[in-house]
VMD Tcl script that builds the backbone (N, CA, C; Angstrom):
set m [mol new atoms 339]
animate dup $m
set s [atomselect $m all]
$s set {name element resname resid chain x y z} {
  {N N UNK 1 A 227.553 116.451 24.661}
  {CA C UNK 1 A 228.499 117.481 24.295}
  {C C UNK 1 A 228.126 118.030 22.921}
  {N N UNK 2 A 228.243 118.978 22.427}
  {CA C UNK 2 A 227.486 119.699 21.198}
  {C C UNK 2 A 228.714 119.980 20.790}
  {N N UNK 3 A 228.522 119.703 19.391}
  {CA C UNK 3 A 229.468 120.117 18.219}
  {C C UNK 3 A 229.530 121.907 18.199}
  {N N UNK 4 A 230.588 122.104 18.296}
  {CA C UNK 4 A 231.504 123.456 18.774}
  {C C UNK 4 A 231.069 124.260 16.822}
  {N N UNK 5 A 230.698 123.819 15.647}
  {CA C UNK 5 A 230.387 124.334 14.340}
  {C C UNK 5 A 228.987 124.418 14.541}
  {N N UNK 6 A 228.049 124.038 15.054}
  {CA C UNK 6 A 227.024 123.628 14.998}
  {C C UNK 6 A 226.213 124.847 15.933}
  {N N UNK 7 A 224.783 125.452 15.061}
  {CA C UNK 7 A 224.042 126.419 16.357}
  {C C UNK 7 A 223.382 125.587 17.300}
  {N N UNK 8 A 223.818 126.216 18.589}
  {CA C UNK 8 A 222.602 126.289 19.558}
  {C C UNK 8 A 221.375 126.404 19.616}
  {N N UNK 9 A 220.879 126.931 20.777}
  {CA C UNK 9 A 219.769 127.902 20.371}
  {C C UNK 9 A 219.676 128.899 20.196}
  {N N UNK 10 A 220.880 129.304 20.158}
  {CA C UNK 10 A 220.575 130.963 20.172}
  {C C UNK 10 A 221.509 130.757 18.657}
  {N N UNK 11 A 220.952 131.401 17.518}
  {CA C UNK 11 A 221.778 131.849 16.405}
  {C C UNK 11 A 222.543 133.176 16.685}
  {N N UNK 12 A 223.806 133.304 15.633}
  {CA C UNK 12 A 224.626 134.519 15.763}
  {C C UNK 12 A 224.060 135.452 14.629}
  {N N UNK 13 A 223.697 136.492 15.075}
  {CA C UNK 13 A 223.280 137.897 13.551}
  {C C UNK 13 A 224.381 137.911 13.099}
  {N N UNK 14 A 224.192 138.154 11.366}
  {CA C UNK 14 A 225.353 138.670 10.692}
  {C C UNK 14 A 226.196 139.977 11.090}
  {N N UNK 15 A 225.366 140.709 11.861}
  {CA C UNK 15 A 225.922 141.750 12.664}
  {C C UNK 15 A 227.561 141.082 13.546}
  {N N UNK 16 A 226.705 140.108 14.290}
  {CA C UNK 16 A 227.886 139.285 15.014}
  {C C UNK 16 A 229.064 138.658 14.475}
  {N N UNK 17 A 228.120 137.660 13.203}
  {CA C UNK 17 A 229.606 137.135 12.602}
  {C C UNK 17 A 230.245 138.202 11.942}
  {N N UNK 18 A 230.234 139.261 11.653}
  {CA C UNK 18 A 231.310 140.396 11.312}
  {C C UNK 18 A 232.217 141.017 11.998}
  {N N UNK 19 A 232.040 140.911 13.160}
  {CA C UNK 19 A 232.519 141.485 14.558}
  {C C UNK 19 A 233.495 139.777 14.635}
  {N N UNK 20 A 233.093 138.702 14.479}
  {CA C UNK 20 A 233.847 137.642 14.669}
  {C C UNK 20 A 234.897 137.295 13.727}
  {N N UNK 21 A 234.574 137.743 12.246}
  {CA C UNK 21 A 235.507 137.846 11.754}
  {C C UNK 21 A 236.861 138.897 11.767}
  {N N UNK 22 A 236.406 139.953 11.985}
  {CA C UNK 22 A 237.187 141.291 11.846}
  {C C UNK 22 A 237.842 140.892 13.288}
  {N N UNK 23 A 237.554 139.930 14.620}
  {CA C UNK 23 A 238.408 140.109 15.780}
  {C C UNK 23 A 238.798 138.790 15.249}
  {N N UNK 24 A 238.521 137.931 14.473}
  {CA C UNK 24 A 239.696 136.572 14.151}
  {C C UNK 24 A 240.719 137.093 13.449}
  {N N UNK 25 A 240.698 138.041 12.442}
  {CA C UNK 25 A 241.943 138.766 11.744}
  {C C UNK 25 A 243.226 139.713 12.464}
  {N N UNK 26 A 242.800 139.511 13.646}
  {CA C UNK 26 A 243.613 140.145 14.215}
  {C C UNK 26 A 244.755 139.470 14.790}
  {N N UNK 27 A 246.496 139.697 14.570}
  {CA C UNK 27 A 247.721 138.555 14.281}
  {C C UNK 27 A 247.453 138.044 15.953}
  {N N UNK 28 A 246.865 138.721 17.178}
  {CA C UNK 28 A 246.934 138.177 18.057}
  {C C UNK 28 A 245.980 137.625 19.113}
  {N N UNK 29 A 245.156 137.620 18.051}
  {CA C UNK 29 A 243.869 136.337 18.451}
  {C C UNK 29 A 244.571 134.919 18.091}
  {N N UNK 30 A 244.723 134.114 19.389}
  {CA C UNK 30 A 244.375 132.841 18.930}
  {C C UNK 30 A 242.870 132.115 18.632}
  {N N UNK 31 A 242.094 132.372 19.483}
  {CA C UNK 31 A 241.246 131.698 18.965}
  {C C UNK 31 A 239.895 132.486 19.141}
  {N N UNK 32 A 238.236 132.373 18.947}
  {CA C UNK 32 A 237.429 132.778 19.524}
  {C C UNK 32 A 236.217 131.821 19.892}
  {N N UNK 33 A 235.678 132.005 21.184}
  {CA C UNK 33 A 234.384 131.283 21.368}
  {C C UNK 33 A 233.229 131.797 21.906}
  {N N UNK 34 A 232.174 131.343 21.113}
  {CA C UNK 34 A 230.901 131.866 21.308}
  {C C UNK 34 A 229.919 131.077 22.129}
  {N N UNK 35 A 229.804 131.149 23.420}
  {CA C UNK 35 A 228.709 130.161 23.773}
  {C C UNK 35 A 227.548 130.280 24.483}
  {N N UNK 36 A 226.175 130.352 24.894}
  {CA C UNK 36 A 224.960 130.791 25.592}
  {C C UNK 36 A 225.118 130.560 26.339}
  {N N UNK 37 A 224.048 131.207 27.324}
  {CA C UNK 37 A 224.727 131.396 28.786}
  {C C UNK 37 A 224.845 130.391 29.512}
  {N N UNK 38 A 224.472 129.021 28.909}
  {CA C UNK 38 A 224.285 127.736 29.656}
  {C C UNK 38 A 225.762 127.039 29.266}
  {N N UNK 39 A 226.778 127.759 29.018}
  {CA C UNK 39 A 228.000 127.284 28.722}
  {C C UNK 39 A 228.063 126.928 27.062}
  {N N UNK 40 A 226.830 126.182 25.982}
  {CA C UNK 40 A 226.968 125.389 25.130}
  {C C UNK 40 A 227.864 125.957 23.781}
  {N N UNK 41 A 228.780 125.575 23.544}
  {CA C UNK 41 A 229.316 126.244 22.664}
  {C C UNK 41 A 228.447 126.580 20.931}
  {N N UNK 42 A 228.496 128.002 20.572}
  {CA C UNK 42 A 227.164 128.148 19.272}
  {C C UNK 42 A 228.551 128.194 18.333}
  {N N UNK 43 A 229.751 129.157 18.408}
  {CA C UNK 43 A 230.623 129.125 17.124}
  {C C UNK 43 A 231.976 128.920 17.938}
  {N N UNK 44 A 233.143 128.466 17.075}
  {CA C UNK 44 A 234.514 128.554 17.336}
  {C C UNK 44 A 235.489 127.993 16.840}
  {N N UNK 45 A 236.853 128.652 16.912}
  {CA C UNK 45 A 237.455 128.818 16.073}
  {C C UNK 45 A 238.471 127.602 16.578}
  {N N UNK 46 A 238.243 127.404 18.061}
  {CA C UNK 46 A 239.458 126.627 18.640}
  {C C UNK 46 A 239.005 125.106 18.000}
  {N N UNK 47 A 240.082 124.250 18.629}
  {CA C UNK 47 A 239.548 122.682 18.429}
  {C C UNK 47 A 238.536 122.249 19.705}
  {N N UNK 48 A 238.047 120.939 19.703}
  {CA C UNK 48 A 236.658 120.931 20.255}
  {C C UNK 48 A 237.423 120.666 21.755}
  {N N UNK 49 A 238.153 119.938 21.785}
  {CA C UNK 49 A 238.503 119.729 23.031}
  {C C UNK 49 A 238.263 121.107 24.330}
  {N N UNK 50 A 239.312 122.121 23.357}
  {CA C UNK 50 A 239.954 123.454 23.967}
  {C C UNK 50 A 238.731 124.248 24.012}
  {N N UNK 51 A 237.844 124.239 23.088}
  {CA C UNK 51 A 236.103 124.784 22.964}
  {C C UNK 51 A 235.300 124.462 24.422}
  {N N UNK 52 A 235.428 123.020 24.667}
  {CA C UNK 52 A 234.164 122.432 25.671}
  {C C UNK 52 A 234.743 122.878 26.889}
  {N N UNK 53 A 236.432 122.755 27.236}
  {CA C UNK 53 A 236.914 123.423 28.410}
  {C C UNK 53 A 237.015 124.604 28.442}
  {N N UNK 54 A 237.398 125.614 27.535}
  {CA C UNK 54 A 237.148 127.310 27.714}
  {C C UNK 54 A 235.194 127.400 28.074}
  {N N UNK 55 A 234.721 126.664 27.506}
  {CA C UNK 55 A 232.974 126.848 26.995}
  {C C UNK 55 A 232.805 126.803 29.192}
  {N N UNK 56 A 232.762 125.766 29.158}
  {CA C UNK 56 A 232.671 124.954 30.682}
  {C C UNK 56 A 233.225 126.384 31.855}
  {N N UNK 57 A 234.494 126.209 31.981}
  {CA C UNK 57 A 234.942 126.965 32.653}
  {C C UNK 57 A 234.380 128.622 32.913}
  {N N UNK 58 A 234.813 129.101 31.460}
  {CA C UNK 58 A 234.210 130.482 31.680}
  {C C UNK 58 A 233.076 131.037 31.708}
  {N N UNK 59 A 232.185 129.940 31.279}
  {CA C UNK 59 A 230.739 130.155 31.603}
  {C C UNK 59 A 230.279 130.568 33.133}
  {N N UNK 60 A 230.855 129.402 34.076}
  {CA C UNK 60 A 230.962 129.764 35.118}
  {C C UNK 60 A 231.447 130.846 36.068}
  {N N UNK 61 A 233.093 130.779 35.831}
  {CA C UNK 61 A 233.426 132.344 36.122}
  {C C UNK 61 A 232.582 133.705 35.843}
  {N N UNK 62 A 231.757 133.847 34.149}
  {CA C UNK 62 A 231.331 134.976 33.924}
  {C C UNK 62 A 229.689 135.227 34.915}
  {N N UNK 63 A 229.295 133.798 35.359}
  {CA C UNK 63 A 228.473 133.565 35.991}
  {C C UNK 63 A 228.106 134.549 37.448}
  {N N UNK 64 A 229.498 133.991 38.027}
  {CA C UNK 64 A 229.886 134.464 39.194}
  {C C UNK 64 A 230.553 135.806 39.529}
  {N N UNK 65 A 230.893 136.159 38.169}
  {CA C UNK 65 A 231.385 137.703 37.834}
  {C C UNK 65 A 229.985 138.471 37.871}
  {N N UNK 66 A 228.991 138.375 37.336}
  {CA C UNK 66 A 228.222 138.793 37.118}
  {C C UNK 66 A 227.715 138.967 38.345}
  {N N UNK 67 A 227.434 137.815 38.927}
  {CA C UNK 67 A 227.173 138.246 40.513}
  {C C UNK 67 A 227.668 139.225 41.513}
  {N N UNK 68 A 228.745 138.954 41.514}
  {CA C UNK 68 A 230.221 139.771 42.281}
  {C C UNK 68 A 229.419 141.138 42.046}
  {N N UNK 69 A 229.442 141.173 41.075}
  {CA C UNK 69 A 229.014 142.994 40.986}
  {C C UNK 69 A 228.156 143.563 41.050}
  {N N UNK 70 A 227.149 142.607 40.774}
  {CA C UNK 70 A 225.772 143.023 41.421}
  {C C UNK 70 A 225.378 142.891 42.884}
  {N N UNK 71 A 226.250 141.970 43.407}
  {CA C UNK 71 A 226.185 142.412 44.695}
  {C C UNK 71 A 226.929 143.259 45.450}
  {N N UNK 72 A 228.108 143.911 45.014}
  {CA C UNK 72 A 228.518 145.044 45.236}
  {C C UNK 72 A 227.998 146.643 44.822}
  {N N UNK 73 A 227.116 146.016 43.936}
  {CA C UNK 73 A 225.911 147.229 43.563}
  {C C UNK 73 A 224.953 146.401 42.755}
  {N N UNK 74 A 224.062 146.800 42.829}
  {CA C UNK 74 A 222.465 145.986 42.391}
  {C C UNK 74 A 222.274 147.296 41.321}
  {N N UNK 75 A 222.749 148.224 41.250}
  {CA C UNK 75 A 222.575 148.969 40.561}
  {C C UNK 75 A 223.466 149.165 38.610}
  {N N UNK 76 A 225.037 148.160 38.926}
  {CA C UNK 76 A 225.212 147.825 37.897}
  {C C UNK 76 A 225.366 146.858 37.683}
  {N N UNK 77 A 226.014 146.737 36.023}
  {CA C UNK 77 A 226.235 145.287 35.363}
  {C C UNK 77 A 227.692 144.827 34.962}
  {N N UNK 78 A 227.967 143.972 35.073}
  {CA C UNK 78 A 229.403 143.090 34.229}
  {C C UNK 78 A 229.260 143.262 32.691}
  {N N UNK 79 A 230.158 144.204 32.223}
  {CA C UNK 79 A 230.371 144.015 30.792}
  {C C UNK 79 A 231.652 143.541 30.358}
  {N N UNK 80 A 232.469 143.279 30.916}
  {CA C UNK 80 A 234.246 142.426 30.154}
  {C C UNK 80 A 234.823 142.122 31.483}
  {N N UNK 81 A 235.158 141.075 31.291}
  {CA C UNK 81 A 236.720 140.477 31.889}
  {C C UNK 81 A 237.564 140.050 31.512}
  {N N UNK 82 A 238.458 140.889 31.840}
  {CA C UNK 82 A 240.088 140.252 31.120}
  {C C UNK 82 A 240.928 139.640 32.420}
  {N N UNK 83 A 241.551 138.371 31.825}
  {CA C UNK 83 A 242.588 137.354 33.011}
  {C C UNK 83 A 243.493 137.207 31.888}
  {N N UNK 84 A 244.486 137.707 32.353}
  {CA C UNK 84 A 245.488 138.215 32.271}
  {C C UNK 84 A 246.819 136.377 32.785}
  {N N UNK 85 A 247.652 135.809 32.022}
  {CA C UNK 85 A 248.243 134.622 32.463}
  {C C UNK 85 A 249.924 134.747 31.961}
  {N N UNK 86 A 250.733 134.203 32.082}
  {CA C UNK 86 A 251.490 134.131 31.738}
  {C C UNK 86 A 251.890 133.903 29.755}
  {N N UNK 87 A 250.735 132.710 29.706}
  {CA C UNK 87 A 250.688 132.246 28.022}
  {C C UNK 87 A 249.684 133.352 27.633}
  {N N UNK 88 A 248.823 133.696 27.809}
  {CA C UNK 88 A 247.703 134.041 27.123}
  {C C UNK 88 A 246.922 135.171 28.096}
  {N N UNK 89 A 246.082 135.910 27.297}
  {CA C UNK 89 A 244.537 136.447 27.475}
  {C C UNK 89 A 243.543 136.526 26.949}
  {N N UNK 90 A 242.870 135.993 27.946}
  {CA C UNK 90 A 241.004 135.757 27.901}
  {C C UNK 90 A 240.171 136.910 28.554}
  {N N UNK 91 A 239.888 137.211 27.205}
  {CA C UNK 91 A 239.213 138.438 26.965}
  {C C UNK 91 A 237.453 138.362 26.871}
  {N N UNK 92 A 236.716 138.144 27.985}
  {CA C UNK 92 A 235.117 137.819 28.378}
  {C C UNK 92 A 234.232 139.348 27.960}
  {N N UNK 93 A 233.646 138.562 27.208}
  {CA C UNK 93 A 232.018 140.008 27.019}
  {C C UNK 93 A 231.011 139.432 26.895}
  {N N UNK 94 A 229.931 138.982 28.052}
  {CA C UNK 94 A 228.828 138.919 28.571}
  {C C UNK 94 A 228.064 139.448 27.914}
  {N N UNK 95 A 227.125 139.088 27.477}
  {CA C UNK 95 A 226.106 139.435 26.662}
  {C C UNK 95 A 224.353 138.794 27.214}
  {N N UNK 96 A 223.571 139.656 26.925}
  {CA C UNK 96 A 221.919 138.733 27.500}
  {C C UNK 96 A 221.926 137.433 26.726}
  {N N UNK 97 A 222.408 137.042 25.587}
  {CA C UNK 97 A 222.014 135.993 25.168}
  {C C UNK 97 A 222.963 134.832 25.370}
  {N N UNK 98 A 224.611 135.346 24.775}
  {CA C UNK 98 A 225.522 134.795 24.496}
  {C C UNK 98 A 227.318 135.352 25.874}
  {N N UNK 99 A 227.839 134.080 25.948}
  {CA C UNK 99 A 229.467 134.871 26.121}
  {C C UNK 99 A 230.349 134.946 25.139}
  {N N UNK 100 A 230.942 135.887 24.729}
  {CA C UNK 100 A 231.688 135.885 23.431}
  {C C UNK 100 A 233.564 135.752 24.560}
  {N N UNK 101 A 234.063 134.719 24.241}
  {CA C UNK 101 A 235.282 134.472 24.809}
  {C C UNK 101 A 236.391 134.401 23.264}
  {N N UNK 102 A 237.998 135.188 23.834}
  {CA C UNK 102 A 238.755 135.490 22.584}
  {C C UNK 102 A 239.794 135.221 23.843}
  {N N UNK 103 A 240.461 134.345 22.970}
  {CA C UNK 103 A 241.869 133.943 23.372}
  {C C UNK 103 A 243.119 134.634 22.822}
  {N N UNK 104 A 243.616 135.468 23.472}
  {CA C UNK 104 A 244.643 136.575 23.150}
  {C C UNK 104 A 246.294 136.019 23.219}
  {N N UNK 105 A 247.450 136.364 22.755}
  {CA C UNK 105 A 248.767 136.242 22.902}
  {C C UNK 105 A 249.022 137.558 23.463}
  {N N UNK 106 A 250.030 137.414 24.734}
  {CA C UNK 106 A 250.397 138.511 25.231}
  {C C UNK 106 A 251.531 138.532 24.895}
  {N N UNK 107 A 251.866 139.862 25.081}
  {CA C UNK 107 A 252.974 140.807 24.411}
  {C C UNK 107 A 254.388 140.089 24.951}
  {N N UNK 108 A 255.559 140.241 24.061}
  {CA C UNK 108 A 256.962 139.394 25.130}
  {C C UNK 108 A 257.136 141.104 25.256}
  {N N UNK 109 A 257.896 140.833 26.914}
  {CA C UNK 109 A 258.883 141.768 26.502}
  {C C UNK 109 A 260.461 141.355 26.121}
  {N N UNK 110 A 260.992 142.571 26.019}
  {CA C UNK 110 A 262.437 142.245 25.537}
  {C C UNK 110 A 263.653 141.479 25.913}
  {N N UNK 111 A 263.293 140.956 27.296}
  {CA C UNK 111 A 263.979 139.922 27.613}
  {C C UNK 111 A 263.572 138.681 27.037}
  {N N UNK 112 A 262.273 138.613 27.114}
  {CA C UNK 112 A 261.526 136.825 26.340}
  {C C UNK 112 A 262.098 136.951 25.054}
  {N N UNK 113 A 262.355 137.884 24.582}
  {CA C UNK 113 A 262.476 137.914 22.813}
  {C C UNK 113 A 263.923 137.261 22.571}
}
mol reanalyze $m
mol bondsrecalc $m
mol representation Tube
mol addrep $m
């Protein structure tokens, strides 16, 4: 299991960690994770536990997303998935190297409030 602070193989450009900071500042990010396409987690914000199971899981899904659509056309590509839950949204962007996964708070409405 790889330490969730620690790079992979694939390093993040400062290009990236700016984009990671400026979407951690936002009041309704809970968390963010960065991991190569082999699931391994490279950065994140969550604890390790919640890291290795978002890392695990959505690796796979984006896996099979990716597929889905290329076999519904060979002609394009998977760029975001959003799943949408009762607690939360997980907000997926596929990348050639990396998946960048952001754990969102969804909105109450005015009855939850």
């Amino acid at each position: 299991m790889a330490d969730p602070e620690k790079p992979a193989s694939v390093t993040i450009s400062a290009q990236v960690e700016q984009i990671l900071k400026r979407i951690g500042t936002n009041t309704k990010v809970e968390g963010v994770v960065v991991i190569n396409n082999e699931g391994i987690p490279i950065k994140s914000t969550l604890d390790s536990t919640a890291t290795v199971q978002y890392s695990a899981e959505i690796s796979q899904l984006a896996e099979r997303a990716k597929c889905l659509v290329r076999d519904l056309d060979p002609t394009n590509q998977l760029t975001f998935v959003r799943i949408a839950s009762k607690k939360h949204e997980v907000l997926v962007a596929p990348d050639v190297d990396y998946i960048m996964i952001v754990l969102q708070k969804i909105k109450k409405t005015q009855e939850e409030l």
